[in-house]
GULOSE-167998 format. One record per residue (C-alpha): residue number from 0; x negated, y, z negated. Coordinates in Angstrom, 3 decimals. Layout:
N
PT;NUM;X;Y;Z
...
//
This chain:
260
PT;0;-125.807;89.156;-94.254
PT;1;-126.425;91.160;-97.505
PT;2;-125.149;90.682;-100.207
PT;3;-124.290;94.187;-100.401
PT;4;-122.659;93.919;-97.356
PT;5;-121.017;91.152;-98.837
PT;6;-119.652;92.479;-101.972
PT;7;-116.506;94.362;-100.670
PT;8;-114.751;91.675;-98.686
PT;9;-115.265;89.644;-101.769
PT;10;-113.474;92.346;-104.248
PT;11;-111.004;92.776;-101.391
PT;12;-110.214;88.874;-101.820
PT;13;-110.230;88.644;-105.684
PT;14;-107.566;91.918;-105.630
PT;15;-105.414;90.081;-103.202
PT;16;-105.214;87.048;-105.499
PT;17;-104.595;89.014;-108.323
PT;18;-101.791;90.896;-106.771
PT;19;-100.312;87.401;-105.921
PT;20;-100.953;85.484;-108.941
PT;21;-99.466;88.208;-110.848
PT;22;-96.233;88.623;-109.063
PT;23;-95.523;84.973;-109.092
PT;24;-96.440;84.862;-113.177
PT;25;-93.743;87.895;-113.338
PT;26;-91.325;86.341;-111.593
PT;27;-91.696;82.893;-113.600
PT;28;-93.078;81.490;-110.670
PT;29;-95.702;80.204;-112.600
PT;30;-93.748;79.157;-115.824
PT;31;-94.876;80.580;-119.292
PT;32;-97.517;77.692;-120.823
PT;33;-98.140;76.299;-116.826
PT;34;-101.654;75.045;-116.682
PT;35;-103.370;76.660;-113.759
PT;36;-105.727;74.917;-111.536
PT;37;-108.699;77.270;-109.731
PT;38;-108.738;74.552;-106.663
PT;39;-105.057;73.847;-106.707
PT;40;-104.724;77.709;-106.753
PT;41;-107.504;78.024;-104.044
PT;42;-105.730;75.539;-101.794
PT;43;-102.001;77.340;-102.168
PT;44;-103.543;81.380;-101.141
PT;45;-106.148;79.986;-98.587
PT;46;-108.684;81.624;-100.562
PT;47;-111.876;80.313;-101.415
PT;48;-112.388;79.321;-105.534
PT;49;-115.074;82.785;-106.458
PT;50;-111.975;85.334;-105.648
PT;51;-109.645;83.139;-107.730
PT;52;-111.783;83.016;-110.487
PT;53;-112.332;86.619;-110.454
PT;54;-108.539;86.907;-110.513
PT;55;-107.995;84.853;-113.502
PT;56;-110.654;86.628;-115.601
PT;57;-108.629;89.598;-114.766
PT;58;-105.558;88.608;-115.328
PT;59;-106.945;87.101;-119.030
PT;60;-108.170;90.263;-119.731
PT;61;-104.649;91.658;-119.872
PT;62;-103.488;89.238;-121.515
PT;63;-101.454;87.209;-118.845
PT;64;-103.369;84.098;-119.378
PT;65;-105.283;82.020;-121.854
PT;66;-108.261;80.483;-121.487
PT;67;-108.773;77.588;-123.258
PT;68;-112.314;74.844;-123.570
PT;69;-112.020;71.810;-121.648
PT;70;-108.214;72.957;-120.831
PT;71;-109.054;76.212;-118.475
PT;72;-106.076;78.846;-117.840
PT;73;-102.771;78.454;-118.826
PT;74;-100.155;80.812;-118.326
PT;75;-99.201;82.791;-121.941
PT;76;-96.169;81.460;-123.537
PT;77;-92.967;83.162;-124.543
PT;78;-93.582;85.282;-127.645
PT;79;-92.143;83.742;-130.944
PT;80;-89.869;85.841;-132.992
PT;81;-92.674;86.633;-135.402
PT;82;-94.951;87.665;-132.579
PT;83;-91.735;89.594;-130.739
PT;84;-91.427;92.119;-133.929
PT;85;-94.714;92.143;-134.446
PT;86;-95.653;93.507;-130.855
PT;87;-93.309;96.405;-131.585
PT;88;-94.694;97.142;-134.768
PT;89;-97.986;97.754;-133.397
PT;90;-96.552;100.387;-130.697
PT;91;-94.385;101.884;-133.216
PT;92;-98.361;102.612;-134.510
PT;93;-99.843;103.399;-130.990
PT;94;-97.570;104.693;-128.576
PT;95;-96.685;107.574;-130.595
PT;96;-99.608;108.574;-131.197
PT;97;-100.835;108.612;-127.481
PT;98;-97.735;110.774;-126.184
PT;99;-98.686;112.943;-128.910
PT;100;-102.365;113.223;-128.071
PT;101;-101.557;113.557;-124.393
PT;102;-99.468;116.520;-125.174
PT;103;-102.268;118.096;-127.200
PT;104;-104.978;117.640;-124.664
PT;105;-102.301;118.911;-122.597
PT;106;-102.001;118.274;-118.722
PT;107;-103.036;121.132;-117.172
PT;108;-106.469;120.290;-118.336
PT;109;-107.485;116.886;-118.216
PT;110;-111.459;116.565;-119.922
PT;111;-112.046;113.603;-119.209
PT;112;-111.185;112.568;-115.189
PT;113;-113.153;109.478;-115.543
PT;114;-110.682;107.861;-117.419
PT;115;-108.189;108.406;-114.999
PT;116;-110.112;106.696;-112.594
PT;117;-110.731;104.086;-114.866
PT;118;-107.026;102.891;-115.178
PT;119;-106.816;99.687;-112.278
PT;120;-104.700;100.831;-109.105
PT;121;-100.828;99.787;-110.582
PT;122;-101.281;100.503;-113.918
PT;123;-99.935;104.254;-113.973
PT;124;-102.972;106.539;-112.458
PT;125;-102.672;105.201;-109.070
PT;126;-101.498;109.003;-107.625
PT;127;-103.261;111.098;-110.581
PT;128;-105.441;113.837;-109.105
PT;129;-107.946;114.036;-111.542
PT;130;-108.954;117.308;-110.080
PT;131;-107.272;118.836;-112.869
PT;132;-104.123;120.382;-111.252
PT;133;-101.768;121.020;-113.379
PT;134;-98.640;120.079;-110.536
PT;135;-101.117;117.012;-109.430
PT;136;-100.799;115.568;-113.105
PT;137;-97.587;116.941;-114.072
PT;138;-95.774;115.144;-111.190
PT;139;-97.742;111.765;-111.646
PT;140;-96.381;111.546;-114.827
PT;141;-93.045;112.465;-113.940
PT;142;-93.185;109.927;-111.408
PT;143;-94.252;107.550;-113.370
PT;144;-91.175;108.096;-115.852
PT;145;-88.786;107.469;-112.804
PT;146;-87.211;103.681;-113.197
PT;147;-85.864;101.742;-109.569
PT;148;-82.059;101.325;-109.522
PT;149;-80.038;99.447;-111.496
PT;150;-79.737;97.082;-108.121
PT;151;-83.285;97.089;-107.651
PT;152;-85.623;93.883;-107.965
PT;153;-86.334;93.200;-111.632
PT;154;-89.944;92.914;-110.987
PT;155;-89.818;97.029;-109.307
PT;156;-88.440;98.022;-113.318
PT;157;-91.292;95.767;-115.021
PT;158;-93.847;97.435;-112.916
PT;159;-92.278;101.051;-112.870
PT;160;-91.596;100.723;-117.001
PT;161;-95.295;99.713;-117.368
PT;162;-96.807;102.101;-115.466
PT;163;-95.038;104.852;-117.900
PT;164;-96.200;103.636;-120.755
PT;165;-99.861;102.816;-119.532
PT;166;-99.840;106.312;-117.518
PT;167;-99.227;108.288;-120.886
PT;168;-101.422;106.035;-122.794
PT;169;-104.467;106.571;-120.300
PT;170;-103.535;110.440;-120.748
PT;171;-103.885;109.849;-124.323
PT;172;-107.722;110.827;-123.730
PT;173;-108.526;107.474;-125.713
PT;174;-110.212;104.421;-123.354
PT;175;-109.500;102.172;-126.318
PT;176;-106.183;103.675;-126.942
PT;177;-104.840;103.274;-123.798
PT;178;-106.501;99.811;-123.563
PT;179;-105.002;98.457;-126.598
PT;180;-101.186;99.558;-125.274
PT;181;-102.016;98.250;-121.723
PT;182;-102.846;94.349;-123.193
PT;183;-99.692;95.090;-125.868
PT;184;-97.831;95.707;-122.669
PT;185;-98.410;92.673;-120.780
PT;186;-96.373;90.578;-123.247
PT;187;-93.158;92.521;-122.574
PT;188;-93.353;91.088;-118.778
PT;189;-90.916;88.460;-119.161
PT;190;-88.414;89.742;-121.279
PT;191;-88.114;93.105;-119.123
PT;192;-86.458;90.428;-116.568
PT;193;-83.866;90.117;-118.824
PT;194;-82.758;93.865;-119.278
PT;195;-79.340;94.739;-118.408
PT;196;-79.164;96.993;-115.207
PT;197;-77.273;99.889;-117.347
PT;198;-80.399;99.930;-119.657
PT;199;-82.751;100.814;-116.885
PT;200;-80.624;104.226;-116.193
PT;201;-81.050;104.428;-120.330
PT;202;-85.363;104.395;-119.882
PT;203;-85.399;106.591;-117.502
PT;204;-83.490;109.763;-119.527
PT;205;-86.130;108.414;-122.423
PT;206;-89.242;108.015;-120.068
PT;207;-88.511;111.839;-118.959
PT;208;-87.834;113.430;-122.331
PT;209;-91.741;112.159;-123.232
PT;210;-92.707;113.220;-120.336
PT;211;-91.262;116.955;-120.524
PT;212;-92.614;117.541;-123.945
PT;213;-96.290;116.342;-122.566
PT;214;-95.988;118.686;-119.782
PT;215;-94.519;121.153;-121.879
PT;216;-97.635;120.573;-124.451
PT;217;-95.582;119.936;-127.431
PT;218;-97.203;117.596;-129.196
PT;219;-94.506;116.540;-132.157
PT;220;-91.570;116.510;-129.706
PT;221;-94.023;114.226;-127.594
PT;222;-94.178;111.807;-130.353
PT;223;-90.852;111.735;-131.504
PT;224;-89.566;111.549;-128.001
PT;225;-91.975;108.366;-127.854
PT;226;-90.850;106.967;-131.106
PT;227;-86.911;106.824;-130.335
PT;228;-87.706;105.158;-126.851
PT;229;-89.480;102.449;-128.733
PT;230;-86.670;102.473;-131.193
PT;231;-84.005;101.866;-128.531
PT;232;-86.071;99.740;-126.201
PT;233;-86.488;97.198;-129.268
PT;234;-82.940;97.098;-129.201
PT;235;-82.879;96.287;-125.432
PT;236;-85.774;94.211;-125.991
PT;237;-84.612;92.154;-128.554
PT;238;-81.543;91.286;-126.491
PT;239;-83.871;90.027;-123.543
PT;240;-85.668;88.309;-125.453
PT;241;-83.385;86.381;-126.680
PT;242;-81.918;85.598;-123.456
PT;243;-85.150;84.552;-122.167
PT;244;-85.595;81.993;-125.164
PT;245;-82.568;80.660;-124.461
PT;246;-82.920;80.144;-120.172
PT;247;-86.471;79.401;-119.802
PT;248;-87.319;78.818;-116.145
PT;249;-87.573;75.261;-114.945
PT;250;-91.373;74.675;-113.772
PT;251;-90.718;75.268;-109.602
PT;252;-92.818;73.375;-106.734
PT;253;-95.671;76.691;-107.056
PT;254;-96.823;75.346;-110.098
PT;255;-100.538;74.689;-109.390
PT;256;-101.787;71.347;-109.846
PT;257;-104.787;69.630;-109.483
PT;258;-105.286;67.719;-106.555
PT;259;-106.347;64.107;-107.502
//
């Protein structure tokens, strides 16, 4: 065999672990400061250790886990309350500014497709034609500002709240832009479990008013759409966080350990 041949079932394998590994760190499967263990982890998916590793590379990229010498991954802990305002300082300074770039670039022309293809599969571009179709990118993005129900799995708002904010990011034109809010992002994870289910209705009506002044290619009603989302979802936010400082999930059984 090849190893050209090779190569796909092995990037097949390292995206099925990192689907996995990243729904159970969502969920608090695999509690916030959990050390991680690449045969312990091997053992528990049936994989073998290379797509594993290639998942947790990944998934330290975007800022999920740490990697630490002699210690190896460990799952990112809870954000202090200095680190909590400080994340939403820095999108106060970025977000904005992408919604109001993306509306200035403008969606029915999209210069740069490449980007677009760029963005990982679940991270907002997934159903972007970067063809440059106006109704192609228009209704990605409106998509993209839709929320689940209020009844819906908590994990279906993280994902669907993410992908907003990474999908007008990525149409920000900017790689480093849009990488910059995606690793913000990832810190939010666990604290968007917390949200009330009335404040999910509440994202959605802000979610769409960005999106309709992008699409409508106004560029300071883009920004200041963006900028009293963030404003409210601080509020809502700051609530979950708090409630997820105060019930921390109890280490459960798929913790990975070492075997000894």
């Amino acid at each position: 065999m090849t190893a050209t041949s090779a190569t796909p079932e092995k990037r097949t394998l390292a995206d099925e672990a990192y689907t996995e590994l990243k729904s159970r760190i969502m969920r608090s499967e695999l509690a916030p400061g959990a050390k991680l263990s690449i045969d312990g982890l091997a053992k528990q998916l049936a994989f073998s250790q290379t797509p594993i590793r290639e998942a947790l590379a990944r998934l330290e990229s975007e800022g999920l886990l740490a990697r630490r010498p002699l210690s190896g991954y460990t799952v990112e802990p809870l954000l202090s309350a200095a680190e909590f305002d400080d994340l939403f300082e820095i999108r106060m300074m970025l977000e904005p500014r992408a919604a109001r770039r993306a509306a200035e670039r403008g969606t029915p022309e999209i210069r740069e497709p490449a980007l677009l293809r760029s963005i990982p599969p679940g991270d907002g571009l997934a159903q972007v034609d970067a063809s440059g179709l106006p109704a192609a990118e228009a209704n990605a993005l409106l998509a993209a500002a839709r929320t689940p129900d209020a009844g819906s799995d908590k994990l279906e708002f993280t994902e669907a709240d993410a992908r907003f904010h990474n999908t007008v990011a990525a149409l920000s034109g900017s790689a480093q832009l849009a990488k910059a809010i995606r690793r913000l992002d990832a810190h939010l994870h666990l604290h968007r479990a917390y949200i009330e289910p009335d404040s999910i209705g509440e994202t959605e009506v802000e979610h769409l008013a960005v999106a309709d002044a992008i699409i409508g290619q106004q560029p300071l009603a883009a920004e200041e759409a963006m900028r009293r989302h963030l404003e409210r979802s601080r509020i809502r936010h700051r609530a979950a966080f708090e409630a997820a400082r105060t019930t921390e999930p109890t280490p459960k059984p798929k913790r990975a350990k070492a075997n000894r």
